[in-house]
PDB file of N, H, CA, C and O in Angstrom:
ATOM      1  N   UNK A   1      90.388  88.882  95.419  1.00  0.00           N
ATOM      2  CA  UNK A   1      89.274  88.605  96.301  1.00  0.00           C
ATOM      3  C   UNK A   1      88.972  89.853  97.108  1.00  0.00           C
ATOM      4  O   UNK A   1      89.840  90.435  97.758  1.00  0.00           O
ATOM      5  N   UNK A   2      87.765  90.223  97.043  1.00  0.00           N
ATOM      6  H   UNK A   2      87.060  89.751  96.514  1.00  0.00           H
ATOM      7  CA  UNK A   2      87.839  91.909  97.679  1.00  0.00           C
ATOM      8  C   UNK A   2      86.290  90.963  99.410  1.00  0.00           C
ATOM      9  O   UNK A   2      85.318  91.558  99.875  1.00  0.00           O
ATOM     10  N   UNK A   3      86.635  89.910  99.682  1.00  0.00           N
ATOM     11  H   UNK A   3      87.424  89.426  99.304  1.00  0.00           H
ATOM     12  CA  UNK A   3      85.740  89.874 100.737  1.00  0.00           C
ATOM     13  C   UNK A   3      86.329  90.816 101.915  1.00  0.00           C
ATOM     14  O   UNK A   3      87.458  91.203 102.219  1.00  0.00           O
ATOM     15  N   UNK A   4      84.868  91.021 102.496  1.00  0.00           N
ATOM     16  H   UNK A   4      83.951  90.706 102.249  1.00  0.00           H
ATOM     17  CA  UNK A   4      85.675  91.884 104.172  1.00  0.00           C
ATOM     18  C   UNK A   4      85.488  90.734 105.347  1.00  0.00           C
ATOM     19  O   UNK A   4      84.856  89.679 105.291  1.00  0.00           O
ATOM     20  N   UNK A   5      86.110  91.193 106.222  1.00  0.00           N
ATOM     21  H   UNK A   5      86.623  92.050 106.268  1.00  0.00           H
ATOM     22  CA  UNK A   5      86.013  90.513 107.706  1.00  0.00           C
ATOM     23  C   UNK A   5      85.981  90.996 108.536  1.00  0.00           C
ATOM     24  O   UNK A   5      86.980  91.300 109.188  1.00  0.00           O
ATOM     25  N   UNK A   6      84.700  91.284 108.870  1.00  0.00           N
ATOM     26  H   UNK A   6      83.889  91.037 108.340  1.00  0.00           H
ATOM     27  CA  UNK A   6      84.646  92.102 110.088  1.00  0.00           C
ATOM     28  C   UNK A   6      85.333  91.729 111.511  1.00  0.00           C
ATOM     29  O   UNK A   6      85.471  90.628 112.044  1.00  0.00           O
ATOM     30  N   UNK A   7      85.685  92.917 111.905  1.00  0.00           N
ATOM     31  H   UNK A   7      85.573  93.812 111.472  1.00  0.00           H
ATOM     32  CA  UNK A   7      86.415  92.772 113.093  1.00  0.00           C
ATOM     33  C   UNK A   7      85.798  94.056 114.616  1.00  0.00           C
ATOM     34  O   UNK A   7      85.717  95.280 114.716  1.00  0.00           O
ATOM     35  N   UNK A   8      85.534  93.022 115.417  1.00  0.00           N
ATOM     36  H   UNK A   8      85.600  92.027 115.336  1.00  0.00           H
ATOM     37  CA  UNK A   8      84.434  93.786 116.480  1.00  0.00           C
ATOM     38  C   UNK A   8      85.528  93.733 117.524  1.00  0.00           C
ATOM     39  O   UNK A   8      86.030  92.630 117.741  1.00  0.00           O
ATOM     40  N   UNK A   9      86.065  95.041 118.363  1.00  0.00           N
ATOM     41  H   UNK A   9      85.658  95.937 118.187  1.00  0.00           H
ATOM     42  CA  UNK A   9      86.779  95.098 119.375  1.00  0.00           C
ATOM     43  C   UNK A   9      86.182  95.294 120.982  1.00  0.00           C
ATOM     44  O   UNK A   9      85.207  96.042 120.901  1.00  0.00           O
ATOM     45  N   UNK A  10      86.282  95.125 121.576  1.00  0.00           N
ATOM     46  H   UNK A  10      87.073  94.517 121.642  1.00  0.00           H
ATOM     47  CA  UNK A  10      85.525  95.056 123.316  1.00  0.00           C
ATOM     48  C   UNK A  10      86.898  95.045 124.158  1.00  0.00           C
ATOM     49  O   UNK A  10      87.520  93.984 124.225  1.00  0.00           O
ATOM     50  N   UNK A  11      87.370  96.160 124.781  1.00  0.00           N
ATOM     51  H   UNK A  11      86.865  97.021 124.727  1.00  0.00           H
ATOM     52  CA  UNK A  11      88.146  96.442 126.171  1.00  0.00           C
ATOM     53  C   UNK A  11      89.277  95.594 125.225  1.00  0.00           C
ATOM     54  O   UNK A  11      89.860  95.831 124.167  1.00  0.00           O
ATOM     55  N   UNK A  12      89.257  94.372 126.290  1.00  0.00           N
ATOM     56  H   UNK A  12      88.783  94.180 127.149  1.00  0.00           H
ATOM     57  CA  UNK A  12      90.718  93.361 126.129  1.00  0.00           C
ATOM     58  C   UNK A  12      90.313  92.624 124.778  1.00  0.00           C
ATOM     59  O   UNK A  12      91.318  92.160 124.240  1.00  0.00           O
ATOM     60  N   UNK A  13      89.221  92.393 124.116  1.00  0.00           N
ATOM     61  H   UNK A  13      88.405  92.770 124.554  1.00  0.00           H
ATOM     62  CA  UNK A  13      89.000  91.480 123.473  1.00  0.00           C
ATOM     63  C   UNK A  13      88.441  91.693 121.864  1.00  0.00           C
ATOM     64  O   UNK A  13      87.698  92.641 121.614  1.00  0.00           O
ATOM     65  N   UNK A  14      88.838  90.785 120.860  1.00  0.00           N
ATOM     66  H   UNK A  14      89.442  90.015 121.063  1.00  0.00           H
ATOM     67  CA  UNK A  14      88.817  91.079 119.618  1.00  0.00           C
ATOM     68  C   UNK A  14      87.718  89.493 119.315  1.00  0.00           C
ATOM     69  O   UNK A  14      87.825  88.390 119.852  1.00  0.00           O
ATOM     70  N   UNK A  15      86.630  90.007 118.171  1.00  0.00           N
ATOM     71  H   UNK A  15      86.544  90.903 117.734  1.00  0.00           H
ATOM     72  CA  UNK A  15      85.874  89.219 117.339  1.00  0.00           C
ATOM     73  C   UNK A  15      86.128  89.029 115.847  1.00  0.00           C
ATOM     74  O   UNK A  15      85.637  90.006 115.282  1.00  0.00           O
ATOM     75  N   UNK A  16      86.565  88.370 115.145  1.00  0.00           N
ATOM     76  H   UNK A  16      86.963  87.576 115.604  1.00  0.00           H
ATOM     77  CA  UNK A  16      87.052  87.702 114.139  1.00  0.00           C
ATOM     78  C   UNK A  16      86.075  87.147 113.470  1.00  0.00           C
ATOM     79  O   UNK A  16      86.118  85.943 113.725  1.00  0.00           O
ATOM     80  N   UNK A  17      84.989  87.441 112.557  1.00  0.00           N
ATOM     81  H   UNK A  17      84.955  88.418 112.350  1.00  0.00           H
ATOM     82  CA  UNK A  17      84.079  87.140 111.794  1.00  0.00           C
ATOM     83  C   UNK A  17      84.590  86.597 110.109  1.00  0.00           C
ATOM     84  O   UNK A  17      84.810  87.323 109.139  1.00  0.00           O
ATOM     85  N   UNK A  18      84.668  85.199 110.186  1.00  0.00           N
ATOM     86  H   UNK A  18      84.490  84.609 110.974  1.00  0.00           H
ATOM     87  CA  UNK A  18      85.241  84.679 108.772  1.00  0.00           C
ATOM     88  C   UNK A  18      84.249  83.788 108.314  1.00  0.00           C
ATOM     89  O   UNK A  18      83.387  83.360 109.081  1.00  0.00           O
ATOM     90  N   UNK A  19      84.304  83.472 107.109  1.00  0.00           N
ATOM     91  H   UNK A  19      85.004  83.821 106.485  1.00  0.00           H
ATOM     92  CA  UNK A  19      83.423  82.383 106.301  1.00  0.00           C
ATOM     93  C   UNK A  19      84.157  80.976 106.613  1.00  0.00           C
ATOM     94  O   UNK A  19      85.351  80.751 106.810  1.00  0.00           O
ATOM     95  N   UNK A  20      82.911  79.999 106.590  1.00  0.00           N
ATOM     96  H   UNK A  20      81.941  80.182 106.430  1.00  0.00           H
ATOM     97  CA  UNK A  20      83.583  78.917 107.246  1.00  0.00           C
ATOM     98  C   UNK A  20      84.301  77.639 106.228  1.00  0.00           C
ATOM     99  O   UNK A  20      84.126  76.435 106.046  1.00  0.00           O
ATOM    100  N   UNK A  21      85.228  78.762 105.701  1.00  0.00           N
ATOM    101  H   UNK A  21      85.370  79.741 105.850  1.00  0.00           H
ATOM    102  CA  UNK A  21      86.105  78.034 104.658  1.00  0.00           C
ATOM    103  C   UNK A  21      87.873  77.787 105.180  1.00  0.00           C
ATOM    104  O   UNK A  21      88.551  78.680 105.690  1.00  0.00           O
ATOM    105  N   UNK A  22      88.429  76.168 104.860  1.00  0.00           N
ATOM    106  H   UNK A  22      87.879  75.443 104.445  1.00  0.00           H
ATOM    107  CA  UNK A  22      89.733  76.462 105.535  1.00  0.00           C
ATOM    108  C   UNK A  22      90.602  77.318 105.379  1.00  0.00           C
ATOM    109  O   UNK A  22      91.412  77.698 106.225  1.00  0.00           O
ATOM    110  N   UNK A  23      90.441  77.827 103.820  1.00  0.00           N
ATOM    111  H   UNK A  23      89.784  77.518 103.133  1.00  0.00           H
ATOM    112  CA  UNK A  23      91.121  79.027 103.262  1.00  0.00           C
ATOM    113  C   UNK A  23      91.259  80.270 104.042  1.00  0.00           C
ATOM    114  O   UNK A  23      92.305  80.909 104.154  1.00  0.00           O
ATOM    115  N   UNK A  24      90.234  80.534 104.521  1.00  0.00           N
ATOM    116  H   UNK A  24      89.384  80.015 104.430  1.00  0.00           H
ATOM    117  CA  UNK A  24      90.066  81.621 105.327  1.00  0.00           C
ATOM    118  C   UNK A  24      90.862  81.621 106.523  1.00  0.00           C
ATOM    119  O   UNK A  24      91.900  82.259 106.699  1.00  0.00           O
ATOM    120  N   UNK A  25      90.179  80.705 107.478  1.00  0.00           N
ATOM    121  H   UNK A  25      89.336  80.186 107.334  1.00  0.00           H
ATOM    122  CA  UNK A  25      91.183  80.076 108.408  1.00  0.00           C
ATOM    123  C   UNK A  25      92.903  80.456 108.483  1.00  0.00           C
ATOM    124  O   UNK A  25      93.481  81.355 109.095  1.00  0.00           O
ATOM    125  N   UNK A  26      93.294  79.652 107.821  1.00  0.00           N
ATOM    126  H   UNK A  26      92.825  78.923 107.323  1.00  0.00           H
ATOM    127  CA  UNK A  26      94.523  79.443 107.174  1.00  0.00           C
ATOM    128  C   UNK A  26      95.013  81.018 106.611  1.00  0.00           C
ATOM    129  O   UNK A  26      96.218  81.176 106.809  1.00  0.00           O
ATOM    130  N   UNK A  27      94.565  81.820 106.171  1.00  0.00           N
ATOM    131  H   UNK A  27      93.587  81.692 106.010  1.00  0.00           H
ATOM    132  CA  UNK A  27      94.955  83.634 106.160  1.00  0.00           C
ATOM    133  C   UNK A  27      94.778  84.131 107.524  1.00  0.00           C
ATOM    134  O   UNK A  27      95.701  84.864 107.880  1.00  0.00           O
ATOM    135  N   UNK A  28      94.270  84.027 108.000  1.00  0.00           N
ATOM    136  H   UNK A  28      93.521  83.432 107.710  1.00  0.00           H
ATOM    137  CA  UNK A  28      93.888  84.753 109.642  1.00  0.00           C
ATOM    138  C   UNK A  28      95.086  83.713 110.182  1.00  0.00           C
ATOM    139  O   UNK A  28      95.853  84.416 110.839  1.00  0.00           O
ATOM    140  N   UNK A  29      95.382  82.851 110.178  1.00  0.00           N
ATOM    141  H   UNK A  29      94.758  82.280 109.644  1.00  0.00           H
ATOM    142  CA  UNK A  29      96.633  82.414 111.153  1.00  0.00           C
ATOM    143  C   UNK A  29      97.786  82.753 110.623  1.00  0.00           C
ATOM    144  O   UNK A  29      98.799  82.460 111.257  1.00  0.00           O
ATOM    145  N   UNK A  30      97.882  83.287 109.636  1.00  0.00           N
ATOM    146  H   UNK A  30      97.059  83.524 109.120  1.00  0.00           H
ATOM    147  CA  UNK A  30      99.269  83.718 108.949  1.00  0.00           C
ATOM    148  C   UNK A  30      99.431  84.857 109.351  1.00  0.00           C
ATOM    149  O   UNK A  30     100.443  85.406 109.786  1.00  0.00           O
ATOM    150  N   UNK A  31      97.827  85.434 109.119  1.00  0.00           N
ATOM    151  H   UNK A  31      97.004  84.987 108.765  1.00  0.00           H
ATOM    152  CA  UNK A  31      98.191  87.326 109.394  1.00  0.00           C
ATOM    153  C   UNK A  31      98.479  87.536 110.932  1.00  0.00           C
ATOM    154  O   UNK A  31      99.081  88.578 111.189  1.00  0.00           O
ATOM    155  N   UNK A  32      98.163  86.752 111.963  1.00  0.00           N
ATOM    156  H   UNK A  32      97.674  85.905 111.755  1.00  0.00           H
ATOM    157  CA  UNK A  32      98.156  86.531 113.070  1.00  0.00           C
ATOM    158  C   UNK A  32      99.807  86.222 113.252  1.00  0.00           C
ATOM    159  O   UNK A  32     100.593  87.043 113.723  1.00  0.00           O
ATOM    160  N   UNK A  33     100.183  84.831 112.769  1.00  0.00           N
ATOM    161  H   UNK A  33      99.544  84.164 112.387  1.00  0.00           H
ATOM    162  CA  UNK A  33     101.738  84.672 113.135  1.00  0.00           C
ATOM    163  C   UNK A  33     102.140  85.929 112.317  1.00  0.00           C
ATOM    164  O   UNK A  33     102.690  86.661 113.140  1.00  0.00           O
ATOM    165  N   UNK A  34     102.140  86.631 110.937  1.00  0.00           N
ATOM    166  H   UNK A  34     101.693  86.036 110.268  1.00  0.00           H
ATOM    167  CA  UNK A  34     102.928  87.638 110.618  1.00  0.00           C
ATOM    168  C   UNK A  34     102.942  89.059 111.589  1.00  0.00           C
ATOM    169  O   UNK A  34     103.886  89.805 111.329  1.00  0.00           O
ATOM    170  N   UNK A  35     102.312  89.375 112.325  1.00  0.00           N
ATOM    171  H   UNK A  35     101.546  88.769 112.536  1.00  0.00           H
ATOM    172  CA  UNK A  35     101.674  90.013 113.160  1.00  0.00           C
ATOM    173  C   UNK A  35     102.517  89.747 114.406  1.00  0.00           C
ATOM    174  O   UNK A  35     103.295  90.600 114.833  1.00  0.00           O
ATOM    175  N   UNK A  36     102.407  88.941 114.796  1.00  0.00           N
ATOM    176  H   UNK A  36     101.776  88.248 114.448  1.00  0.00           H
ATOM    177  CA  UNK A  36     103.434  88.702 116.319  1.00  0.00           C
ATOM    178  C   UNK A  36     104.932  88.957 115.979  1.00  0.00           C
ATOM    179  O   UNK A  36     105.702  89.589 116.703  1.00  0.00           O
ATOM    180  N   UNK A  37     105.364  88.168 114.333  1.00  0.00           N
ATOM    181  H   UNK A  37     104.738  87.655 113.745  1.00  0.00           H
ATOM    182  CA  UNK A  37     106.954  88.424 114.432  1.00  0.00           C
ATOM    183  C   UNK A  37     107.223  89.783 114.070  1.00  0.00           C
ATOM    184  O   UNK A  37     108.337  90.270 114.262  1.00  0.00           O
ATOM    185  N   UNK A  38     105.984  90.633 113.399  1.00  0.00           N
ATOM    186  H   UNK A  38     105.079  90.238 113.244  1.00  0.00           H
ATOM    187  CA  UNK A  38     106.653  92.121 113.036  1.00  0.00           C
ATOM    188  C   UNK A  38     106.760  93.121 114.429  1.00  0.00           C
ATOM    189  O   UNK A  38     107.626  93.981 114.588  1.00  0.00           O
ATOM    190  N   UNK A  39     105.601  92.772 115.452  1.00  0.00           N
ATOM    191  H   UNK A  39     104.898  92.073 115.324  1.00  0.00           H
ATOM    192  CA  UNK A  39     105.601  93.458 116.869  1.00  0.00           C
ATOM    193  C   UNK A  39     105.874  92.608 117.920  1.00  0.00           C
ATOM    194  O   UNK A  39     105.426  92.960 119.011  1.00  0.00           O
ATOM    195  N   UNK A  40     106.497  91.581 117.866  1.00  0.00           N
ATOM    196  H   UNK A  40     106.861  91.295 116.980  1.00  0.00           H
ATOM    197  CA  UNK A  40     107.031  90.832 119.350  1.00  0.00           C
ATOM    198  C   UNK A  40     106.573  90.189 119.837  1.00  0.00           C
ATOM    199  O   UNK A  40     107.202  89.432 120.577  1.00  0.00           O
ATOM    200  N   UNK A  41     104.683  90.078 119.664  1.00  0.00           N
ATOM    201  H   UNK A  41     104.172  90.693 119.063  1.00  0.00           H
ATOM    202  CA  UNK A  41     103.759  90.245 120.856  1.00  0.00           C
ATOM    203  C   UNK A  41     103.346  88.721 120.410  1.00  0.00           C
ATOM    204  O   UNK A  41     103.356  88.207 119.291  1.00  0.00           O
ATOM    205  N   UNK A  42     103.014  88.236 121.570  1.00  0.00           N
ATOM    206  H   UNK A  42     103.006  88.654 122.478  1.00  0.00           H
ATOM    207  CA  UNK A  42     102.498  86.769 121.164  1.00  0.00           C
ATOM    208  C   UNK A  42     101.169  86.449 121.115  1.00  0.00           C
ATOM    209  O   UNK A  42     100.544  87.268 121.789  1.00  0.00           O
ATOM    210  N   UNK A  43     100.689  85.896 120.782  1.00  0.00           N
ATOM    211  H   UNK A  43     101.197  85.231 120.234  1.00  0.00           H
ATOM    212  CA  UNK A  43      99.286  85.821 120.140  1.00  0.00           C
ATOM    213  C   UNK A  43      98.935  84.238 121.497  1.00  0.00           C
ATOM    214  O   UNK A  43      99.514  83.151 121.487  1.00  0.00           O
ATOM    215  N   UNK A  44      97.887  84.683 122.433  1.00  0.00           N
ATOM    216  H   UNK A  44      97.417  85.566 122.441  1.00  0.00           H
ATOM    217  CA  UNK A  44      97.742  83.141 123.114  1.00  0.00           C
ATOM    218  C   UNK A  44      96.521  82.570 122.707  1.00  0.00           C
ATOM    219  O   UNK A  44      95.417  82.969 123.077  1.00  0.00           O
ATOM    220  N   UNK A  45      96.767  81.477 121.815  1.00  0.00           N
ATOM    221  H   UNK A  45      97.664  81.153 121.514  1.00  0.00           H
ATOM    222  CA  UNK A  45      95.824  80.436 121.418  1.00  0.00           C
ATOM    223  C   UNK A  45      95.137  79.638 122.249  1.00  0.00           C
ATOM    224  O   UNK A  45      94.159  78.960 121.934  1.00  0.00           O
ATOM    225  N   UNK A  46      95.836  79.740 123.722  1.00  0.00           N
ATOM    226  H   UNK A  46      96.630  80.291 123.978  1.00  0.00           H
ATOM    227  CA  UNK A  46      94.972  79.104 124.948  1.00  0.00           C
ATOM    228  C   UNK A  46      94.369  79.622 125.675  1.00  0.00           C
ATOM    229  O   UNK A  46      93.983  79.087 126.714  1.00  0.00           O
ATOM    230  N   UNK A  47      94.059  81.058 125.274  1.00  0.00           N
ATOM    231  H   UNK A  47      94.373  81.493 124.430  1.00  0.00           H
ATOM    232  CA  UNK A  47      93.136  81.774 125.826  1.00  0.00           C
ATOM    233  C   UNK A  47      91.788  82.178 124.545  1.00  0.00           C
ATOM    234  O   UNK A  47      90.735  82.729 124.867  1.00  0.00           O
ATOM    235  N   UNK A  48      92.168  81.719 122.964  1.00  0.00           N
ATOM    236  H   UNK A  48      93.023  81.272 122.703  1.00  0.00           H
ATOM    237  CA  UNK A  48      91.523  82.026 121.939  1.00  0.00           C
ATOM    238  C   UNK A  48      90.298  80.831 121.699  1.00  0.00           C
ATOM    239  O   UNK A  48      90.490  79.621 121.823  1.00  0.00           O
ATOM    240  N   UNK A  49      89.234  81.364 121.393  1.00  0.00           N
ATOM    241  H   UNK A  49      89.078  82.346 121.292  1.00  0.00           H
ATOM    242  CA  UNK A  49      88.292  80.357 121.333  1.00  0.00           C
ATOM    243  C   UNK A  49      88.125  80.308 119.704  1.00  0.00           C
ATOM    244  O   UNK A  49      88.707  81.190 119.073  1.00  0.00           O
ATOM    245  N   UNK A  50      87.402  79.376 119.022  1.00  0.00           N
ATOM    246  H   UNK A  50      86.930  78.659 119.535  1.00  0.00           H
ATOM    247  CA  UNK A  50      86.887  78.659 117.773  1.00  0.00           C
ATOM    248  C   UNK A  50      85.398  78.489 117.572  1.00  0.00           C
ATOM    249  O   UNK A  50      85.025  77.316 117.546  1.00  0.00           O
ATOM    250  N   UNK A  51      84.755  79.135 117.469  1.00  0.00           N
ATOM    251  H   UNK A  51      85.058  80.088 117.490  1.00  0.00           H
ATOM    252  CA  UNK A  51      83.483  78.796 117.802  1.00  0.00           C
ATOM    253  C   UNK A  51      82.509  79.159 115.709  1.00  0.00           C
ATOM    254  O   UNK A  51      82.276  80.128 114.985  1.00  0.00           O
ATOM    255  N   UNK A  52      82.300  77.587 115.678  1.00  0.00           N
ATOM    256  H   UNK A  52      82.489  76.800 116.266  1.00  0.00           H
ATOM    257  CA  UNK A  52      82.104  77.919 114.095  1.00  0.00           C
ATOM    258  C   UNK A  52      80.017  77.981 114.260  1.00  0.00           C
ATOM    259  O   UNK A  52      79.385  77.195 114.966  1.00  0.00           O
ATOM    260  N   UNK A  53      79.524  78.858 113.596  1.00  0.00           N
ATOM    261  H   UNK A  53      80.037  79.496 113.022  1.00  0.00           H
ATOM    262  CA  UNK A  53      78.148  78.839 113.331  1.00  0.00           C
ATOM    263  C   UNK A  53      77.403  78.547 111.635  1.00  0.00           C
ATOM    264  O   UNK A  53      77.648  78.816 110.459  1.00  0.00           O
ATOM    265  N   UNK A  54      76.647  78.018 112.240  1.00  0.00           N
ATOM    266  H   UNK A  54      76.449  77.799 113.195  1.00  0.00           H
ATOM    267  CA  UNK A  54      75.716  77.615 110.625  1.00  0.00           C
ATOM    268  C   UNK A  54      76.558  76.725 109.932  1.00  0.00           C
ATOM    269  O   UNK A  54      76.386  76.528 108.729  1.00  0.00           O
ATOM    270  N   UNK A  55      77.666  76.035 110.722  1.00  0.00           N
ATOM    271  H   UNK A  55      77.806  76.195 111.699  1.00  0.00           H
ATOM    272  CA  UNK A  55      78.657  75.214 109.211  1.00  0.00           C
ATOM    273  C   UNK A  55      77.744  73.478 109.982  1.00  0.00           C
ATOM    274  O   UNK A  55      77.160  73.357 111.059  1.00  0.00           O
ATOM    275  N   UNK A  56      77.957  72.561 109.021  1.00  0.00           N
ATOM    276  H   UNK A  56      78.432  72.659 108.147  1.00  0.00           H
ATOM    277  CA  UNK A  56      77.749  71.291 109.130  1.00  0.00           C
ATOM    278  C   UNK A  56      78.909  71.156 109.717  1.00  0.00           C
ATOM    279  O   UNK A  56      79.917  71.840 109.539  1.00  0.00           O
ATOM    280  N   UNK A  57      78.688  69.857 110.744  1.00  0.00           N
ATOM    281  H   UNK A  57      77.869  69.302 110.888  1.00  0.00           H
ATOM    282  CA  UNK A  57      79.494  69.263 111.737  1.00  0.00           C
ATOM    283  C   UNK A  57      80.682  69.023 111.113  1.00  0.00           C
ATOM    284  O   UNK A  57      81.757  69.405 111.577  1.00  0.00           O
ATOM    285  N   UNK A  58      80.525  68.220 109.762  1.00  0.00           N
ATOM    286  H   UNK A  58      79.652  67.909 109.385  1.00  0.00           H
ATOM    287  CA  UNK A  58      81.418  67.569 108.359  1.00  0.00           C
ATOM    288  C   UNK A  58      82.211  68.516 108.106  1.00  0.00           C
ATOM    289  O   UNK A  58      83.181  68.195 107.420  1.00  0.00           O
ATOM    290  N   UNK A  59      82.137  69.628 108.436  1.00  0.00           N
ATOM    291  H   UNK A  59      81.349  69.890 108.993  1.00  0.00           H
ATOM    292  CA  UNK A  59      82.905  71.122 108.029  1.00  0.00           C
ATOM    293  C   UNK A  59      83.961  71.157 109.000  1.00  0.00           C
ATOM    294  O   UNK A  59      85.137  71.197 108.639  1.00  0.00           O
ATOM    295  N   UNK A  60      83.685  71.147 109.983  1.00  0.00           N
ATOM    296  H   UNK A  60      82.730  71.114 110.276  1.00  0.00           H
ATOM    297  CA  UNK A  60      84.375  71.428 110.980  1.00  0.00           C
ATOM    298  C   UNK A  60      85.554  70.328 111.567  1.00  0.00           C
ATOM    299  O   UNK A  60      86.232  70.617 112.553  1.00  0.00           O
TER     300      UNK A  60
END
């Protein structure tokens, strides 16, 4: 699969542009948990927002 995902950075904050497939989803939380256990750093999901566009409600 050669898709890209853009990734937009601002100061403290990162944008995560994915297709609104669970597959996708589901790689970005892996690379995310693989990511915290290789550098320590914890990833806070209660500060992370979800915000899906153009998908049907049924999608989400």
């Amino acid at each position: 699969m050669t898709s890209m995902c853009p990734v937009l950075q601002y100061a403290d904050d990162t944008l995560v542009i994915l297709k609104g497939e669970l597959t996708q989803i589901r790689h970005l939380k892996t690379i995310l948990s693989q990511f915290s256990t290789a550098t320590g750093l914890q990833i806070n999901y209660s500060k992370s927002t979800f915000l899906p566009m153009h998908i049907y409600d049924d999608t989400v």
